[in-house]
NUFI-308093 format. One record per residue (C-alpha): residue in one letter; x, y negated, z negated. Coordinates in nm, 3 decimals. Example, Ala and Ser with C-alpha at 12.3 -4.5 7.8 and 13.67 -1.06 7.14 Angstrom:
BEGIN
<a,<1.230,0.450,-0.780>>,
<s,<1.367,0.106,-0.714>>,
***
This chain:
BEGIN
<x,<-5.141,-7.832,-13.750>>,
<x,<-5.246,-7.487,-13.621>>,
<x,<-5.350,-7.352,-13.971>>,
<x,<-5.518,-7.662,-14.022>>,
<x,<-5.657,-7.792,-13.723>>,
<x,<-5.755,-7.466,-13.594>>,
<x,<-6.055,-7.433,-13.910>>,
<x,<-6.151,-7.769,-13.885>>,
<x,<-6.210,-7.723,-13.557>>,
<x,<-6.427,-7.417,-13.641>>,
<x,<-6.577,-7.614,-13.882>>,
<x,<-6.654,-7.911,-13.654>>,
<x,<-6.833,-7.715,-13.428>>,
<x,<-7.070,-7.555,-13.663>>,
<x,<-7.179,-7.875,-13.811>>,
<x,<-7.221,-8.018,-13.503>>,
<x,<-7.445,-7.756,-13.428>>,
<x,<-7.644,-7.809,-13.726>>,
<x,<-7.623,-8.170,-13.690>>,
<x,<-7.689,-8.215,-13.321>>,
<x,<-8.011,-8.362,-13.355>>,
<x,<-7.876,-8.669,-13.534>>,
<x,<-7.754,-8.893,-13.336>>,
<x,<-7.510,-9.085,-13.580>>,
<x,<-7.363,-8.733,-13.706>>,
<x,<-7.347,-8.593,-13.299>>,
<x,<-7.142,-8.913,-13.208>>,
<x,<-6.939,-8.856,-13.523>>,
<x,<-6.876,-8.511,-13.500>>,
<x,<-6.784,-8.550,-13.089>>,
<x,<-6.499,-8.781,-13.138>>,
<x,<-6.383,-8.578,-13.433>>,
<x,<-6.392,-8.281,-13.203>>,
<x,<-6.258,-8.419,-12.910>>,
<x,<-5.930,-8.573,-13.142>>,
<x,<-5.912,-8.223,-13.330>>,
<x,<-5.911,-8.007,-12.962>>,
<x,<-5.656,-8.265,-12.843>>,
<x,<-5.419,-8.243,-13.121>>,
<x,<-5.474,-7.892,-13.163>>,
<x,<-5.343,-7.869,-12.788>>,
<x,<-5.034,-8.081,-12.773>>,
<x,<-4.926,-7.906,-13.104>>,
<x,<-4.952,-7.553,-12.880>>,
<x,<-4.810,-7.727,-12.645>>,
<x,<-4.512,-7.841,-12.865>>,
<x,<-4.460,-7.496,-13.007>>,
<x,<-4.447,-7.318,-12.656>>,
<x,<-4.217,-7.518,-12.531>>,
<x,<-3.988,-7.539,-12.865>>,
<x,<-3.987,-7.188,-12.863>>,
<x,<-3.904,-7.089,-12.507>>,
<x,<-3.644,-7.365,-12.437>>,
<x,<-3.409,-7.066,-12.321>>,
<x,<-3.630,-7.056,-12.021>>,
<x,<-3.680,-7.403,-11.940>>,
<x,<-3.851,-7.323,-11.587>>,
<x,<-4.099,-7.095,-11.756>>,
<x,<-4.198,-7.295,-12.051>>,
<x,<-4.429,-7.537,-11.872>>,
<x,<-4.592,-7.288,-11.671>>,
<x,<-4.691,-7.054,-11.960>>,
<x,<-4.809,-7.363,-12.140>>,
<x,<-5.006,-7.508,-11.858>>,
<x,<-5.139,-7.160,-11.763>>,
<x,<-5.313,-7.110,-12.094>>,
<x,<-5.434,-7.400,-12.109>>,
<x,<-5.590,-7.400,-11.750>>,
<x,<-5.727,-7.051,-11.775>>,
<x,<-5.898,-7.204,-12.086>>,
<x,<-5.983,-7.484,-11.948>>,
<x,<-6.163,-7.328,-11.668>>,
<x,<-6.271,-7.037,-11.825>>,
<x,<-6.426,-7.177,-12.190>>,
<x,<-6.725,-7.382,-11.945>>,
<x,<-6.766,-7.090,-11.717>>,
<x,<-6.887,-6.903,-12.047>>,
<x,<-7.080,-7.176,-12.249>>,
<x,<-7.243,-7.238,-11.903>>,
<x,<-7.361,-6.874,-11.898>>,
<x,<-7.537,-6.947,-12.223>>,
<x,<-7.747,-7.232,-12.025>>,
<x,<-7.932,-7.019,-11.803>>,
<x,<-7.994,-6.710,-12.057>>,
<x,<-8.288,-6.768,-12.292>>,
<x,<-8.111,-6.913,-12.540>>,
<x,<-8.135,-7.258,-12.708>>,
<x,<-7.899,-7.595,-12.555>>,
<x,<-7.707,-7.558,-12.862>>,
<x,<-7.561,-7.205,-12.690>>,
<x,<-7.194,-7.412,-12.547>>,
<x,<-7.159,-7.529,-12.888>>,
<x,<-7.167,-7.191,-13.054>>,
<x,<-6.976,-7.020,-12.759>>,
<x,<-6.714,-7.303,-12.829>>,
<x,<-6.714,-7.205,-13.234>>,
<x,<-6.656,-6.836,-13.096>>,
<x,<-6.392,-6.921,-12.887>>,
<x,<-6.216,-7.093,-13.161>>,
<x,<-6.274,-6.808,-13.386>>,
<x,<-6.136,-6.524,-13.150>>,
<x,<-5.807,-6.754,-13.080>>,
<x,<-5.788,-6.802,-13.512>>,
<x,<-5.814,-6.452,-13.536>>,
<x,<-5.523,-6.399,-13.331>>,
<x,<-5.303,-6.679,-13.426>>,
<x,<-5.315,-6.679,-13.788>>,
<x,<-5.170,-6.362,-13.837>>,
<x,<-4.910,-6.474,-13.601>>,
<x,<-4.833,-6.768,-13.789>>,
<x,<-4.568,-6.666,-13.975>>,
<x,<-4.341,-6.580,-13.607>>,
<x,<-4.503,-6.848,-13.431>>,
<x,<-4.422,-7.136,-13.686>>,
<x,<-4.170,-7.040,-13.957>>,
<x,<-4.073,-7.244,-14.230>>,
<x,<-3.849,-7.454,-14.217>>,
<x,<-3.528,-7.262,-14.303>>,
<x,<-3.676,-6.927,-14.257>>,
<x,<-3.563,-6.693,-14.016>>,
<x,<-3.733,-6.461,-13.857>>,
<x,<-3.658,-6.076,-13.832>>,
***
């Protein structure tokens, strides 16, 4: 889902930057959004918690940190874009960035993060 998700996701907020001004496409593209971020987040979710079930205490509160601190901190930046003398599309493309920064991380990564089934990892 990650090396999936993660570029549609990308994806989805370009277009709907290009396509914010019609209406049918913005409704579209919102609920296709708001489904990809969701699934996109329990799958993190998932993996964090799959992979740390050594430290079951722990687990949760790494997963519920990130999330939070993105949460709260993703808004706090497109809101920044609001009051600079930009255009109202500037949360959308601070939202693209944001997913591109975390894809540029992650999908290197994806090979530890999510093996193969059968795979080990060294």
């Amino acid at each position: 889902m990650i090396a999936v998700g993660g570029p549609l996701l990308l994806l989805g907020w370009a277009a709907l930057a290009a396509l914010a001004a019609q209406p049918a496409a913005l409704l579209l593209l919102v609920f296709v959004q708001s489904a990809l971020s969701f699934a996109l987040g329990g799958t993190l979710i998932a993996r964090v918690l799959h992979e740390a079930a050594g430290a079951p205490t722990m687990e949760g509160s790494y997963a519920t940190a990130a999330l939070n601190i993105g949460a709260a901190g993703g808004p706090v930046v497109a809101a920044a874009t609001l009051g600079a003398n930009t255009v109202d599309l500037g949360p959308v493309w601070v939202s693209g960035l944001l997913v591109a920064v975390a894809l540029l991380i992650a999908l290197p990564l994806l090979r530890v993060v999510a093996p193969r089934l059968g795979q080990t990892i060294r």
